[in-house]
N, C-alpha and C positions, 0 to 999 in steps of 0.2 A: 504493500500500500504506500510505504513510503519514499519507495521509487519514482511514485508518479510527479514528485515535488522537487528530484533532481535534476536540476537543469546541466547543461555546461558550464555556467558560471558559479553555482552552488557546488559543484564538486570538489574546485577551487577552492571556496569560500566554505569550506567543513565547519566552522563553528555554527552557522546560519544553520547548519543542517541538526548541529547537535542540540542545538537550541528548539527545536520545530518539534526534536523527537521528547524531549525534556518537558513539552509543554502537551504534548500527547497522553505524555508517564501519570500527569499530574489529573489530565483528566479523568485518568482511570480512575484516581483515586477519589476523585470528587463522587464516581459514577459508581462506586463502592459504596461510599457515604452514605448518599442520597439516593441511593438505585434507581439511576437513569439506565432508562432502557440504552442498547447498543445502538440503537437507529440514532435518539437525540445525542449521544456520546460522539459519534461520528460527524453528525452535522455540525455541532459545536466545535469540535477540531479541527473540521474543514472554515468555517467559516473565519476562528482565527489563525489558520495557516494563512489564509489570504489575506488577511487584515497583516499579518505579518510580514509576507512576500511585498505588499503595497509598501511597506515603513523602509523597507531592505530597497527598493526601487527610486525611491522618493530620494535617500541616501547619497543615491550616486549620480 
């Protein structure tokens, strides 16, 4: 899954990637917490993947 977020330039830029994956780790644990189904877990991590990828872009 977290392939699809690799680009050519993020492969480069491995901390951006380890960051994305760190910020996934965390959801889990929220969705442990609070037992958010795996559908709203996902879409929440997609949504701030992007919101992230956008701040990573804005950057340079």
């Amino acid at each position: 899954m977290l392939s699809i977020f690799q680009t050519k330039k993020e492969s480069k830029n491995s901390v951006s990637f380890k960051v994305r994956i760190s910020v996934i780790q965390e959801f889990k644990k929220l969705a442990k917490l609070k037992g958010f189904s795996q559908a709203t877990l996902i879409e929440n991590a997609m949504i701030m993947l992007i919101e992230e990828m956008k701040k990573m872009e804005d950057k340079k």
